[in-house]
C-alpha positions as CSV (number, residue, x, y, z in Angstrom):
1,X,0.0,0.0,0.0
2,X,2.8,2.9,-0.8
3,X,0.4,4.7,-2.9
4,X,-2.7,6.0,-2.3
5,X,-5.4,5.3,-5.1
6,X,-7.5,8.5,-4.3
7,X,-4.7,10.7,-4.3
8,X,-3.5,12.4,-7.6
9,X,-2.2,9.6,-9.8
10,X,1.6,11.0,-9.5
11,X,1.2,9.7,-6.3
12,X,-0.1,6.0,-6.9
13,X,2.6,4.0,-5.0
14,X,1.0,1.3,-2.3
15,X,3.6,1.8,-1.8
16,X,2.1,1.5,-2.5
17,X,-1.9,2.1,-1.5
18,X,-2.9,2.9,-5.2
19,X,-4.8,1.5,-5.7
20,X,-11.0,3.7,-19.1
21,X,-8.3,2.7,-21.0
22,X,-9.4,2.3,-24.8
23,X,-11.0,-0.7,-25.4
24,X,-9.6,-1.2,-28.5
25,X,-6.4,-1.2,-26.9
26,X,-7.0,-3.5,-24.0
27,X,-8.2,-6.5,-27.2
28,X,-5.0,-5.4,-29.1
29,X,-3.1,-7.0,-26.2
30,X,-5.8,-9.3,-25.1
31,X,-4.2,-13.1,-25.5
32,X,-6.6,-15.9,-24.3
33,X,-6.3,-16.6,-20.9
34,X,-4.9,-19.5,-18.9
35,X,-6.0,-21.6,-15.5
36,X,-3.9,-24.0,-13.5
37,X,-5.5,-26.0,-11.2
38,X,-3.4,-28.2,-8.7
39,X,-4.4,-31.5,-7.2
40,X,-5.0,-30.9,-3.1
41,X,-3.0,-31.1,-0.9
42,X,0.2,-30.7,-3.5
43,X,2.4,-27.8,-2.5
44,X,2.0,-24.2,-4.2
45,X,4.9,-24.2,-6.6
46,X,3.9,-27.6,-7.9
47,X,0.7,-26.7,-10.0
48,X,0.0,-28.6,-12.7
49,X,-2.1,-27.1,-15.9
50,X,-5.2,-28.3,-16.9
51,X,-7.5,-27.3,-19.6
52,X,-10.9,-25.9,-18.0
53,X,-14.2,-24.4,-18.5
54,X,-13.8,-20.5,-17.1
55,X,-14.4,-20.5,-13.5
56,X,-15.8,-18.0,-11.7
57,X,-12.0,-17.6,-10.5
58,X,-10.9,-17.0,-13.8
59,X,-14.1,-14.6,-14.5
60,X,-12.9,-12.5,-12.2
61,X,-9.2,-12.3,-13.5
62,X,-10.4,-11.4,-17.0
63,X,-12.1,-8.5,-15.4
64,X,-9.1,-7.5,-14.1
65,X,-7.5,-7.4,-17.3
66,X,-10.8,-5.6,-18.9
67,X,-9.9,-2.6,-17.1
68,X,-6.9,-2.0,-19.0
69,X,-4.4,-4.7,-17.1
70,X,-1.8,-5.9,-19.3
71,X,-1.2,-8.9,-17.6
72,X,-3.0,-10.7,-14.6
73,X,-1.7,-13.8,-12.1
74,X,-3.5,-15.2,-8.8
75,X,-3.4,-17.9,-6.7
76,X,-5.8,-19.3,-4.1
77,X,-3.9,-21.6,-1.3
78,X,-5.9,-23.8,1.1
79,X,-9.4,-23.8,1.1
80,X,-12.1,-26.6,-0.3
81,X,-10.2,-26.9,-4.1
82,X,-6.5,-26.4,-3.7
83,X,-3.8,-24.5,-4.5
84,X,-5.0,-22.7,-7.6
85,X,-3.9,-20.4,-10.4
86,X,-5.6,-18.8,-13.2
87,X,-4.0,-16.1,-15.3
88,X,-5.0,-13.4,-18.4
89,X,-3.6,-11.2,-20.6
90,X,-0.1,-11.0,-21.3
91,X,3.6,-11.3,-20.1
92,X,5.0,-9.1,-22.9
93,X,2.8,-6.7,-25.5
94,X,6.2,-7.5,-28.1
95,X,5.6,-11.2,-27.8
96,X,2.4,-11.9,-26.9
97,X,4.0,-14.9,-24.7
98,X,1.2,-15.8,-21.6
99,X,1.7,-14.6,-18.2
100,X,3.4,-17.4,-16.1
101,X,1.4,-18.6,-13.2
102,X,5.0,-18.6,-10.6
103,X,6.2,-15.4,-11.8
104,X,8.2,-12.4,-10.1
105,X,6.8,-9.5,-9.3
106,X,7.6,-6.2,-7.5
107,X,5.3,-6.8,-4.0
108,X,6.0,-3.3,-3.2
109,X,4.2,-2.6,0.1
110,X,3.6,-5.8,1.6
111,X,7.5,-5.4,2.2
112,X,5.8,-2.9,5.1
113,X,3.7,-6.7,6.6
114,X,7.5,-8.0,6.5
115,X,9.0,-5.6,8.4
116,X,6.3,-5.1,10.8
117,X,6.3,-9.2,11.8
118,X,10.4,-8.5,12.2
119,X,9.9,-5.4,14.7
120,X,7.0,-7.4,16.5
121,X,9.5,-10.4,17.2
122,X,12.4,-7.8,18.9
123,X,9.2,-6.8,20.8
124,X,8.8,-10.2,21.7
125,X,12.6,-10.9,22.5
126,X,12.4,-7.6,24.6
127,X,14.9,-5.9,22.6
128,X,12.5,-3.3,21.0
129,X,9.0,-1.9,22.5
130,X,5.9,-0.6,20.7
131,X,6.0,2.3,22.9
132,X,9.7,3.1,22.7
133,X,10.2,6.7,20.8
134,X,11.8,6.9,17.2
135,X,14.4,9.1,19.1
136,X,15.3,6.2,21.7
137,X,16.8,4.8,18.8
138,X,17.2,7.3,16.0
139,X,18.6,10.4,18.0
140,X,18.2,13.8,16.1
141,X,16.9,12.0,12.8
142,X,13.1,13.5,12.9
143,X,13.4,17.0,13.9
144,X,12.0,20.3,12.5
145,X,9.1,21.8,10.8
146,X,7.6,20.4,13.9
147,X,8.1,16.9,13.9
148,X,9.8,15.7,16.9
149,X,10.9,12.0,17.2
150,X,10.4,12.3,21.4
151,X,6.9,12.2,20.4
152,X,6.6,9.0,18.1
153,X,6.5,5.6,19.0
154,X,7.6,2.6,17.2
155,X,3.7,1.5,17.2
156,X,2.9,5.1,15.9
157,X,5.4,4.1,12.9
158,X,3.9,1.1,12.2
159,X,0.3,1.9,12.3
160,X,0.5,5.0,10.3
161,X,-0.5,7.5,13.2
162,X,3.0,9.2,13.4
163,X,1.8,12.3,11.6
164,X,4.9,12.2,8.9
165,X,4.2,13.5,6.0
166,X,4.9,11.2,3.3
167,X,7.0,12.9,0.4
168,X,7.9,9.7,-1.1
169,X,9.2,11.0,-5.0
170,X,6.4,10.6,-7.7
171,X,7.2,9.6,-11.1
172,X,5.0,11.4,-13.4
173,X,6.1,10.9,-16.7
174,X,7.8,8.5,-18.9
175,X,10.5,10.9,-18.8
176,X,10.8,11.5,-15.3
177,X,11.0,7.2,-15.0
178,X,14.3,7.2,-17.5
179,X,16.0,9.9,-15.3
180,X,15.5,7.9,-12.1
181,X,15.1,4.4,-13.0
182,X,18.7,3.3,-12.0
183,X,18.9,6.3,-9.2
184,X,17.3,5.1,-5.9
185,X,16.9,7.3,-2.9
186,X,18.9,6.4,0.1
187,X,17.1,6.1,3.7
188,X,18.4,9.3,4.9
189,X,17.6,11.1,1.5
190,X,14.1,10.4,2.2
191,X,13.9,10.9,5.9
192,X,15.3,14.6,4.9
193,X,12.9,15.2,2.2
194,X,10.0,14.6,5.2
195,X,11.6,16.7,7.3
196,X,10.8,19.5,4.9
197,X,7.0,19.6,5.7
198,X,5.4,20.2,9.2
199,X,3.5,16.6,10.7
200,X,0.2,15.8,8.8
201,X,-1.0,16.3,12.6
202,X,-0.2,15.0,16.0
203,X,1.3,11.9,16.8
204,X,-1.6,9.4,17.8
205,X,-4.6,12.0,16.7
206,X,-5.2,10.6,13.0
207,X,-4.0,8.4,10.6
208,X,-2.1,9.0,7.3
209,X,-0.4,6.7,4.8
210,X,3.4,7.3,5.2
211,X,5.9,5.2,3.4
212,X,8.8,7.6,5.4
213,X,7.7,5.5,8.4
214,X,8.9,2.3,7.6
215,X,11.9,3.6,5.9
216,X,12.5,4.8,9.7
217,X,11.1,1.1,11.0
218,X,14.1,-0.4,8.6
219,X,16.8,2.1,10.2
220,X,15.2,1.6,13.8
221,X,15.7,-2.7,13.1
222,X,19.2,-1.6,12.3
223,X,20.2,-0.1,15.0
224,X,18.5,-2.5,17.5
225,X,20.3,-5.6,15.8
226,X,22.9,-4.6,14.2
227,X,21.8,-6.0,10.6
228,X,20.1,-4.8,7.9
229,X,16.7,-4.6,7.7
230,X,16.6,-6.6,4.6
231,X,19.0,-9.4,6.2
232,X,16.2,-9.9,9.5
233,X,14.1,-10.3,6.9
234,X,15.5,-12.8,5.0
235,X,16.7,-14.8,8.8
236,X,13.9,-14.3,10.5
237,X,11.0,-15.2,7.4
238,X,12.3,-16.0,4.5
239,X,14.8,-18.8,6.1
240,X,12.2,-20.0,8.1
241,X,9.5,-19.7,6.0
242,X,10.7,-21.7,2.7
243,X,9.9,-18.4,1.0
244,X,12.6,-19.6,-1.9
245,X,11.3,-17.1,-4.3
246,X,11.1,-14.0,-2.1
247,X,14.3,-11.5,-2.6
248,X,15.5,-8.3,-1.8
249,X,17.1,-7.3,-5.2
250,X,19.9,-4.8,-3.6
251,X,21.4,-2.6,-6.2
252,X,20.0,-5.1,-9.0
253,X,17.2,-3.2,-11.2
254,X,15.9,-6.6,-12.7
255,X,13.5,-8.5,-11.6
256,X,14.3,-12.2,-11.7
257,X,12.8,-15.0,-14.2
258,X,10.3,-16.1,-14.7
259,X,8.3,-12.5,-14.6
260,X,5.4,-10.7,-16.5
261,X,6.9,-7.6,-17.5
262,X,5.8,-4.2,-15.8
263,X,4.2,-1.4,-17.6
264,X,2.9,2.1,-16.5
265,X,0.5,4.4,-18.0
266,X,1.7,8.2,-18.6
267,X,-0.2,11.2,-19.6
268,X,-3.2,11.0,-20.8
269,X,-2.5,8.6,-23.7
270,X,-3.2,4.8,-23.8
271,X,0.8,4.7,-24.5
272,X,2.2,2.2,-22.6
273,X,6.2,2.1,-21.0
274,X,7.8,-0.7,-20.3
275,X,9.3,0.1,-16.5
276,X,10.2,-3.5,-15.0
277,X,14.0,-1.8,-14.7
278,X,13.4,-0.2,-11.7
279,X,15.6,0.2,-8.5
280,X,13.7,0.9,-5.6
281,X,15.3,-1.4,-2.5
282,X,13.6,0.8,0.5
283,X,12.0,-0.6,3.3
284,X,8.5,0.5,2.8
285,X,8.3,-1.5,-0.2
286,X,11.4,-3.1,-1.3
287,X,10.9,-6.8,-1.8
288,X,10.5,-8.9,-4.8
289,X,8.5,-11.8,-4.7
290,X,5.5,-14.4,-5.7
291,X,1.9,-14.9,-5.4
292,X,3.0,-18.5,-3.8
293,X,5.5,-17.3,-1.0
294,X,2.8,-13.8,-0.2
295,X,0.3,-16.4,0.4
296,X,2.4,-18.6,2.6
297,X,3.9,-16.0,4.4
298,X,0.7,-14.3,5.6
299,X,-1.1,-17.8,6.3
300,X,2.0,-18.3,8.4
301,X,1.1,-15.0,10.1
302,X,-2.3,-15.1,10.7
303,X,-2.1,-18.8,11.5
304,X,0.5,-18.0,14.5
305,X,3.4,-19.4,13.0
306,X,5.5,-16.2,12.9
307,X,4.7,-14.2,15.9
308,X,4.0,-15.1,19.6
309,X,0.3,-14.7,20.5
310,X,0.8,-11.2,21.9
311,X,2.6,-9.8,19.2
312,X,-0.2,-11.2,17.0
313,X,-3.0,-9.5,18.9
314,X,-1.0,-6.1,18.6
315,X,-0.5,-6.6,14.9
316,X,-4.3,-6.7,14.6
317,X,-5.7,-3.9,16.8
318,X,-7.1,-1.3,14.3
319,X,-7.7,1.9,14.0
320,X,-9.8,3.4,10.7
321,X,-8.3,4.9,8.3
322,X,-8.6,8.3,6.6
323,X,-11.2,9.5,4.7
324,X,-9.1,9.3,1.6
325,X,-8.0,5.9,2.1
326,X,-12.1,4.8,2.3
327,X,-12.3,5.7,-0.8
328,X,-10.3,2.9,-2.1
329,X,-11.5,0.7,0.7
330,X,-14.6,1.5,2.4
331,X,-14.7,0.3,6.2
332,X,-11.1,-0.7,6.3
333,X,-8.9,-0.3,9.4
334,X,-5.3,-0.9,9.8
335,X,-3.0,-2.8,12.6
336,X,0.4,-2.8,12.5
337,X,1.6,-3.4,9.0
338,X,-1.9,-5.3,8.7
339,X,-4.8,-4.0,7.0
340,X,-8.6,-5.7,8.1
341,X,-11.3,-5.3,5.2
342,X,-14.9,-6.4,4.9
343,X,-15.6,-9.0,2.2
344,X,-18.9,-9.6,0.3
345,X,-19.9,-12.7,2.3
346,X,-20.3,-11.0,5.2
347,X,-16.9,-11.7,7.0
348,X,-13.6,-10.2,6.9
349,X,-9.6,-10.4,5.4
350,X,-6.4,-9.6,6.5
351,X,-3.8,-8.6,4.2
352,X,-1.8,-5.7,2.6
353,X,-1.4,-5.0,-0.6
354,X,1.0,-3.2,-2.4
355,X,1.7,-0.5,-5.9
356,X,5.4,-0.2,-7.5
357,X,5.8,1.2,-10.7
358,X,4.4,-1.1,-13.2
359,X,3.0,-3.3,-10.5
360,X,0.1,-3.4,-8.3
361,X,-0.7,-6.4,-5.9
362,X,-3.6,-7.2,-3.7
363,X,-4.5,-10.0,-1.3
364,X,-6.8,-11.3,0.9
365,X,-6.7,-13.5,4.3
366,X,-8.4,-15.4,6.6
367,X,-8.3,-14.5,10.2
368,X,-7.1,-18.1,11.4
369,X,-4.9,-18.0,8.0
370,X,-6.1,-21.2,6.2
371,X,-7.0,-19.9,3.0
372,X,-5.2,-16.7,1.1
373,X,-5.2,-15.2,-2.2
374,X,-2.7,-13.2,-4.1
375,X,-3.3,-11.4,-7.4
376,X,-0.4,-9.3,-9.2
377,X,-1.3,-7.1,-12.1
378,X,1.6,-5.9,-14.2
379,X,0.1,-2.5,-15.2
380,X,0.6,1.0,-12.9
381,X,-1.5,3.8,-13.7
382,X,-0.3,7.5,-13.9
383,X,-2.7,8.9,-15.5
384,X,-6.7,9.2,-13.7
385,X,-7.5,8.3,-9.8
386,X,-10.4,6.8,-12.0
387,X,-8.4,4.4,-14.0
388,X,-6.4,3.5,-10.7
389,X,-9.5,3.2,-8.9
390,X,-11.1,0.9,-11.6
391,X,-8.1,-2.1,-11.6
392,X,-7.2,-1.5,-8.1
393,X,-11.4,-2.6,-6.9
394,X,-11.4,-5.3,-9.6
395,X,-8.6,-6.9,-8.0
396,X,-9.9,-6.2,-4.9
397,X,-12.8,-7.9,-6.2
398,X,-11.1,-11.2,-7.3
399,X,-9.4,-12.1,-4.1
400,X,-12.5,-11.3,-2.0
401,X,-14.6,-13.4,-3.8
402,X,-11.8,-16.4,-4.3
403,X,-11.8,-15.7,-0.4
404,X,-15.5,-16.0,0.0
405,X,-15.7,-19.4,-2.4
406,X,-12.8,-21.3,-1.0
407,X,-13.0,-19.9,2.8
408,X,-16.5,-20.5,4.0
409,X,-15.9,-22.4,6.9
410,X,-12.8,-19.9,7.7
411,X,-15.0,-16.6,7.8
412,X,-15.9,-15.0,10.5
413,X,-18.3,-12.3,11.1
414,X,-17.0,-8.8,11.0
């Protein structure tokens, strides 16, 4: 969730919550669309394809691609059927060549659902608290225009109630996306470029989407174990987790093979940019991953495999979030690095979500962590809060109702 989806578009990065094109343009890449189905009780990564009648699973992935996605991939795991996959569109306008159903993507800001489960375990092992200030461990790093770090907590940083305001760098044009492509911002480059504008509004007295906040949550890690944030990661879930195909690219701009390739909308236009080279590596949305390992991970998570029981319960106290963020998802509240949304049965998810350049990913969870579902969509929008809007509550769409179908028994009421 970097961007925001009712914010201007140069905004968009769920980072990454961002969340018509032509239609003649969205048949021109059109290819026909694919399902995998694999036998139950198989693991994820070895589906096999079958030939099948559309499902209402793979209904709702063409949809996705009808608003103007080039390419489309989700996967239900657990549930009544199965692991599952069903894919549409394309992997590559040049080629035509099908989306793969294990391939790459950018996960943008569920990187923030990674982090948070690493800060909750130092809570756990005592070396970090929620209520321990940003200063305790970051001395003199948010000052002036009125923000003060004596007055933010490490929970206020990972519930989005610090007040920073988030000044994460937009990309606006196809133009702007060639100057910076290979040029990430550092940590502290970032933190600066906050500490520019006065707080949003006090700590703990709203709530406001702030990618800076996690980039802080990644220093803060640093300081309190002496590694990366990207390293605890990759010991403390990835390791553990079997999450083979989940990566932090570094200083790499590629994203590995197999992948559907990423493309963003500019201007007003239906041109479309090829932006998969991207670097990007920050901790509010750095991670590269698969619809497989998301779903893993966050059945892990909600299924008490990755925190202790307390840290759990603190992840999922919410709060509501802002009126612009109930635009893209009406009744939602957020935890820490967890967001809680209502589903169309009646019950509720847990998940994230997350917008890169050229990416956008959302998912869906049950509360006791059975079932998940993933979709990636290799399209970004730049130009319309409409046209983000539109892809961004289709997928939203898909993985509710893959939820609904496959979780019945694992829905509860909200």
């Amino acid at each position: 969730m970097s961007a925001n989806p009712s914010r201007r578009p140069s905004q968009s990065r769920h980072r990454h919550v961002t969340p018509a094109i032509a239609a003649a343009l969205v048949m021109a890449v059109a290819v026909p669309t694919a399902v995998t189905d694999a036998v139950a009780g198989v693991n994820d990564d070895a589906s096999a394809s079958t030939a099948a009648r559309p499902t209402p699973f793979q209904r709702d992935a063409d949809a996705v691609r009808d608003t103007g996605a080039i390419g489309v991939q989700a996967r239900v795991s657990g549930g009544r059927h199965g692991p599952a996959t069903v894919t549409s569109g394309t992997a590559d306008i040049r080629t035509g060549r099908p989306v793969p159903d294990g391939g790459h993507f950018r996960i943008a800001s569920n990187t923030k659902t990674f982090v948070a489960a690493v800060v909750l375990q130092l809570v756990g092992e005592r070396k970090v608290a929620l209520e321990d200030t940003v200063e305790k461990w970051l001395p003199g790093v948010v000052r002036g225009n009125g923000n003060d770090g004596r007055k933010i907590t490490v929970r206020q940083l990972l519930q989005h109630t610090s007040g920073i305001h988030d000044d994460y760098p937009a990309i606006e044009t196809a133009k702007k996306y060639y100057e910076v492509r290979f040029r990430p911002f550092t940590p502290e480059q970032l933190v600066e470029r906050a500490m520019r504008h006065r707080p949003d509004f006090r700590p703990g007295e709203g709530w406001g989407y702030s990618n800076v906040g996690y980039i802080l949550l990644g220093m803060v890690i640093e300081k309190a174990t002496g590694h990366t944030w990207h390293d605890q990661v990759r010991q403390r879930l990835l390791k553990p987790l079997g999450l083979r195909h989940t990566y932090y690219p570094g200083g790499s701009p590629t994203v590995r093979k197999p992948h559907a390739r990423g493309y963003q909308r500019f201007g007003t236009k239906p041109k479309l940019v090829d932006v998969t080279l991207y670097e990007d590596p920050n901790a509010s949305g750095g991670l590269i991953g698969t619809t497989a390992d998301l779903n893993r991970f966050f059945r892990a998570l909600l299924g008490g495999k990755v925190l202790k029981p307390a840290q759990l319960g603190e992840m999922k106290r919410t709060v509501p979030l802002n009126d612009e963020f109930q635009v893209a998802y009406p009744g939602a509240r957020y935890g820490l690095g967890l967001m809680k949304t209502g589903l169309p049965c009646g019950g509720w998810s847990w998940g994230h979500g997350g917008d890169e350049i050229g990416y956008m990913s959302r998912n869906a969870v049950s509360d006791d962590g059975r079932v998940a579902v993933t979709a990636s969509m290799s399209t970004g929008w730049a130009t319309s809060v409409e046209d983000a809007l539109r892809q961004h509550r289709a997928g939203v769409r898909l993985v509710a109702n893959a939820l609904c179908r496959e979780g019945r028994q694992t829905v509860r009421p909200w």
